[in-house]
C-alpha positions as CSV (number, residue, x, y, z in Angstrom):
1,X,131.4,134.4,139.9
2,X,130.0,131.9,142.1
3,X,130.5,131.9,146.0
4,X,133.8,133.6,145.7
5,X,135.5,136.9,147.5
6,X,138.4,138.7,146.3
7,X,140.5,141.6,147.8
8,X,144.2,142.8,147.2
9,X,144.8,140.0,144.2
10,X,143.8,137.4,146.9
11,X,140.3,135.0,146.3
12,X,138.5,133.2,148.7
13,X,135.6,130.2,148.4
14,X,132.2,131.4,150.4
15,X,130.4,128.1,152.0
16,X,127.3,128.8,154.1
17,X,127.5,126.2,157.2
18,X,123.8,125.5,158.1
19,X,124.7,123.6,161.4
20,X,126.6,126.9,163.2
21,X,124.5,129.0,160.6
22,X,127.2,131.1,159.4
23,X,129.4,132.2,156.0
24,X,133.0,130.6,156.3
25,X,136.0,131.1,153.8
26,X,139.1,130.0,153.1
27,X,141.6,131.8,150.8
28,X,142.4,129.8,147.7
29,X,145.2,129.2,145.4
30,X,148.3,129.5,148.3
31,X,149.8,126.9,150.6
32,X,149.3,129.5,153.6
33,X,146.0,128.4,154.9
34,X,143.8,131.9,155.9
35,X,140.1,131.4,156.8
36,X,137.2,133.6,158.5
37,X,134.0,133.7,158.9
38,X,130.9,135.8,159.3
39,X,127.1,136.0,160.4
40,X,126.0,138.6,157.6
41,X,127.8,139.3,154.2
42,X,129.4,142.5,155.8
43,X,130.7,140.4,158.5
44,X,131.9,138.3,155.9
45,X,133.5,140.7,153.9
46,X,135.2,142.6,156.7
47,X,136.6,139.3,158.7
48,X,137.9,138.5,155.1
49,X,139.5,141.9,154.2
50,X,141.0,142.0,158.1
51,X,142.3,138.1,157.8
52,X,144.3,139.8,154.3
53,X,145.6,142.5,155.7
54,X,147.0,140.8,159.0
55,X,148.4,138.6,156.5
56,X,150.5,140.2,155.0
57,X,151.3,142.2,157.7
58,X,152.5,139.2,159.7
59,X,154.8,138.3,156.5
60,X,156.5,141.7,156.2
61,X,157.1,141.4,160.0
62,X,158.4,138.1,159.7
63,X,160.3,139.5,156.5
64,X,159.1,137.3,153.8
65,X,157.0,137.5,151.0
66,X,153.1,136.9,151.2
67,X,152.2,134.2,148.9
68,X,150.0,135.6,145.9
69,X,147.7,132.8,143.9
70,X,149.1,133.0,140.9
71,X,152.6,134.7,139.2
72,X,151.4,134.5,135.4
73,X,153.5,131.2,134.1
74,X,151.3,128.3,133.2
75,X,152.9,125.3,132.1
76,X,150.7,122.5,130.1
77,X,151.0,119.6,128.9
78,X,149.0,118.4,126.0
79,X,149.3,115.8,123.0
80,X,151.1,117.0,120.3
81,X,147.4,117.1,118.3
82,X,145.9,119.8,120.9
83,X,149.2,121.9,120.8
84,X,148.7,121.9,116.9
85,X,145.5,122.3,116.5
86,X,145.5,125.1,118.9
87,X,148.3,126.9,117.3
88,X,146.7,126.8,114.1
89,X,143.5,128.4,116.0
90,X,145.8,130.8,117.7
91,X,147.8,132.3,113.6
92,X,143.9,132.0,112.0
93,X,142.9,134.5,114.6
94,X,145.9,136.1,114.1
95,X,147.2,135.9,117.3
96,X,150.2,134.2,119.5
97,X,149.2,131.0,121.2
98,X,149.9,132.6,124.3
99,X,147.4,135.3,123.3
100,X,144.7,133.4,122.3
101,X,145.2,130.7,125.3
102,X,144.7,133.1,127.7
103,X,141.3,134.6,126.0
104,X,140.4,131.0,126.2
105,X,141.0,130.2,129.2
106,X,139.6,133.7,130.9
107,X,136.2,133.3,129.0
108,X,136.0,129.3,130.5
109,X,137.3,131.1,134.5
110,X,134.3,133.2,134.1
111,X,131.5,130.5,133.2
């Protein structure tokens, strides 16, 4: 993966900034905006694991739910000559569209 952090289900974007010479990132994927920032990659890494777990700690005192990236549902819209072509890709490979969308789109995440 390119220039990306994850911990705890959570992913963040890694940008060097050459003017204060230092690693920033920002947590991507939920509204809540969470950022940090480090001089080294362990300073990175730690400052992003802390800014995660005082996260959620702040929601569960507050009482409400931390906001995860992702629940699973993906809703698309495509012309009706993707959806069949793809389902006819999906039953040749004898599997679900759902199935085979997924492998799909996992192999492109990881280009």
């Amino acid at each position: 993966m390119k220039d990306v952090m994850t911990y705890k289900g959570y992913t963040a974007r890694i940008e060097f900034d050459p003017r204060d010479d230092i690693f920033t990132g920002k947590i991507i994927g939920i509204a809540d905006s969470i950022t940090f920032h480090g001089e080294t990659v362990q300073e990175l890494r730690a400052d992003f694991q802390a800014a995660i777990d005082h996260y959620t700690a702040d929601c569960a005192a507050a009482g409400r739910r931390p906001l995860k990236a992702a629940s699973g549902k993906l809703m698309l819209r495509v012309s009706p000559e993707v959806h069949a072509r793809a389902l006819a890709t999906a039953k040749t490979a004898g599997k679900s569209l759902n199935q085979w969308a997924e492998e799909i789109l996992d192999k492109a995440a990881h280009v």
